[in-house]
C-alpha positions as CSV (number, residue, x, y, z in Angstrom):
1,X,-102.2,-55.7,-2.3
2,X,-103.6,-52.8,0.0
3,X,-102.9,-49.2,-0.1
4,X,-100.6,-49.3,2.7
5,X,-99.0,-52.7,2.0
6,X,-97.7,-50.5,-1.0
7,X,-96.8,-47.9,0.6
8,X,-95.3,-50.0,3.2
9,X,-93.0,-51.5,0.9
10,X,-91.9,-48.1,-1.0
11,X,-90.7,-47.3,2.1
12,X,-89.0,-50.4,3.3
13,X,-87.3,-50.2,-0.3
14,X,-86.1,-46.8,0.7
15,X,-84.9,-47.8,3.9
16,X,-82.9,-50.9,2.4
17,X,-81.0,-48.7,-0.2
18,X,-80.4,-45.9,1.7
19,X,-79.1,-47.8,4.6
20,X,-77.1,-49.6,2.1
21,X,-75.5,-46.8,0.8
22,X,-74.2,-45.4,4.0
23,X,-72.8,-48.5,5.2
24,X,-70.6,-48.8,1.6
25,X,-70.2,-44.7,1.9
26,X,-72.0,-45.0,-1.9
27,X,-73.2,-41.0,-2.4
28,X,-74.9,-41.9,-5.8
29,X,-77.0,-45.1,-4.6
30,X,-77.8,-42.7,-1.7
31,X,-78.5,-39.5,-3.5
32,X,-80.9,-41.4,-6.0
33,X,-83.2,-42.0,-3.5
34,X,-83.8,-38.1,-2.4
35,X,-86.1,-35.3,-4.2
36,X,-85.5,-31.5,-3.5
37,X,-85.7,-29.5,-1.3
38,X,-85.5,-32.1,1.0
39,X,-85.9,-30.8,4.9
40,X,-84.5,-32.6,7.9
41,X,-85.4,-31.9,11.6
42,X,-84.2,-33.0,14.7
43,X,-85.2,-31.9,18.3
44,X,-83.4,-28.5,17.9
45,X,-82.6,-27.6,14.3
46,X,-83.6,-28.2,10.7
47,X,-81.9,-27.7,7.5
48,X,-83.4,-27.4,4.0
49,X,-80.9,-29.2,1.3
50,X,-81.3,-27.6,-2.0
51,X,-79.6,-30.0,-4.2
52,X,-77.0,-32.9,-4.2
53,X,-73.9,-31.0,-3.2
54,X,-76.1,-30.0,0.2
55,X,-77.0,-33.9,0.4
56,X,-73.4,-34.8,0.0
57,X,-72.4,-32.5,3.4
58,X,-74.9,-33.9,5.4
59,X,-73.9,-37.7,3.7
60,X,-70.0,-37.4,4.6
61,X,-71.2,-36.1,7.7
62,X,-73.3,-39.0,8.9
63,X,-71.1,-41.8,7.4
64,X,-68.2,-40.1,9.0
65,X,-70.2,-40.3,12.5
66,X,-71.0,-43.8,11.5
67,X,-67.4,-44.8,11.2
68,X,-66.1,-42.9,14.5
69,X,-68.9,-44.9,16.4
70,X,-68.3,-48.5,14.3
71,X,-71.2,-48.6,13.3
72,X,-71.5,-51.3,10.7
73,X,-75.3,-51.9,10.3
74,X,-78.6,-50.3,10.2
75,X,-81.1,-51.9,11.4
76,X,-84.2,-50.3,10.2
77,X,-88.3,-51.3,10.6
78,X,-91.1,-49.4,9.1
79,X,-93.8,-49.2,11.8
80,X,-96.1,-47.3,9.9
81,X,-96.8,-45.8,6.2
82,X,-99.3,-45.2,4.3
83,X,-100.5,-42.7,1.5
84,X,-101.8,-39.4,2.3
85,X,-102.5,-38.8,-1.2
86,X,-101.9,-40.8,-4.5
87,X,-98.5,-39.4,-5.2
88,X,-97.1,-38.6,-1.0
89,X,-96.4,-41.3,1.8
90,X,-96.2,-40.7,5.1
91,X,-93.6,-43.2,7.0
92,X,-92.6,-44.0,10.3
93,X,-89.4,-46.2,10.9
94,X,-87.4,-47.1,13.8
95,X,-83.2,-47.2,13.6
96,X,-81.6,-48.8,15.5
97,X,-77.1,-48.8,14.7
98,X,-75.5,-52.0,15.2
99,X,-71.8,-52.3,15.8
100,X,-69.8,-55.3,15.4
101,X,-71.0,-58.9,17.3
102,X,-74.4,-57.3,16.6
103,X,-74.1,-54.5,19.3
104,X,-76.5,-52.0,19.8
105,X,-74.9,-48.7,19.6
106,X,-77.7,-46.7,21.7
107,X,-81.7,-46.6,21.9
108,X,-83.1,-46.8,18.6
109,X,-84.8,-43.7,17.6
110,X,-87.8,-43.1,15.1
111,X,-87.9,-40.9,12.3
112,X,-90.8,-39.9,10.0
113,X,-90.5,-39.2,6.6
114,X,-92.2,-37.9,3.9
115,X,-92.0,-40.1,0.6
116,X,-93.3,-38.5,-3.1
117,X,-93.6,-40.2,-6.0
118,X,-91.8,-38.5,-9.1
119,X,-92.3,-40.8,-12.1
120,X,-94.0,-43.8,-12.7
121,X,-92.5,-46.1,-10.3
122,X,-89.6,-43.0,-8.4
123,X,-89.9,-42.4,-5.1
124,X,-88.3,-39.8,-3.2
125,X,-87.7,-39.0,0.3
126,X,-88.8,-35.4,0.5
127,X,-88.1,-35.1,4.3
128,X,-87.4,-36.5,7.5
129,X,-88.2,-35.7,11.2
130,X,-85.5,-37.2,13.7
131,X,-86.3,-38.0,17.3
132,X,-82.5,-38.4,18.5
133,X,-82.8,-37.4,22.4
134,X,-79.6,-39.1,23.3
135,X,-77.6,-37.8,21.1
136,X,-76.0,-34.4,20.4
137,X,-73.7,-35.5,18.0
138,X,-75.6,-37.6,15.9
139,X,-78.1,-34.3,15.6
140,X,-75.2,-32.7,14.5
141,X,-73.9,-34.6,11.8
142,X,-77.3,-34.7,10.6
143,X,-78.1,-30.6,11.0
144,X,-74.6,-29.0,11.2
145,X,-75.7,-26.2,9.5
146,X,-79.0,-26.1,10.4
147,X,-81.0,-23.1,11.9
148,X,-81.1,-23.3,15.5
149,X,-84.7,-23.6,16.4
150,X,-86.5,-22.4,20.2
């Protein structure tokens, strides 16, 4: 298997859980699949979480977005990863939220994410860069408590 096969399917794995978790509003599946500090960014603000309960805001947040919109899947692609060193990957996906009948809830968006590796076979997502330009609120449920950037 190539080097970025591998990595490919690190972060497909990622994807799967994490998407999983949010759907089932599952905080530990969610959490287990995040090192710290983890930084998120979005067009206008970032935030650095510094442990689980910071996680847990930002996790109630979006699932509680999630649910307001009926959103009931994620449909996630990786169009991109591959290792920038033996223990980091560097990932590009594309969301797109599906609401019931298969309906598409708004453009999909990408979001690039930086995976590490912190044992053997544990991979983390260590942050991730949001390109949301169509949607304030979904920003916010991400960064509520971010520092305003610009």
């Amino acid at each position: 298997m190539s080097q970025d096969c591998a990595a490919e399917e690190i972060a497909d794995e990622l994807l799967f859980k994490t998407g999983k978790a949010l759907i089932a509003a599952d905080f530990d599946g969610f959490s287990a699949c995040f090192g710290f500090p983890h930084i998120i960014e979005t067009e206008k603000a970032h935030r650095v979480l510094k442990g689980n309960d910071d996680l847990r805001t930002v996790f109630d947040d979006v699932v509680r977005y999630y649910v307001n919109k009926g959103v009931v899947d994620l449909a996630r692609t990786v169009v991109e990863a591959g290792f920038l060193n033996a223990d980091t990957i560097g990932s590009t996906h594309v969301t797109r939220l599906m609401q019931a009948k298969g309906i598409v809830l708004r453009k999909p968006f990408p979001v690039y994410s930086i995976i590490r590796r912190h044992g053997h076979l544990d991979w983390r997502i260590m942050s991730s860069v949001y390109a949301i330009l169509d949607c304030a609120e979904h920003n916010a449920a991400l960064v509520s408590e971010g520092v305003k950037s610009g």
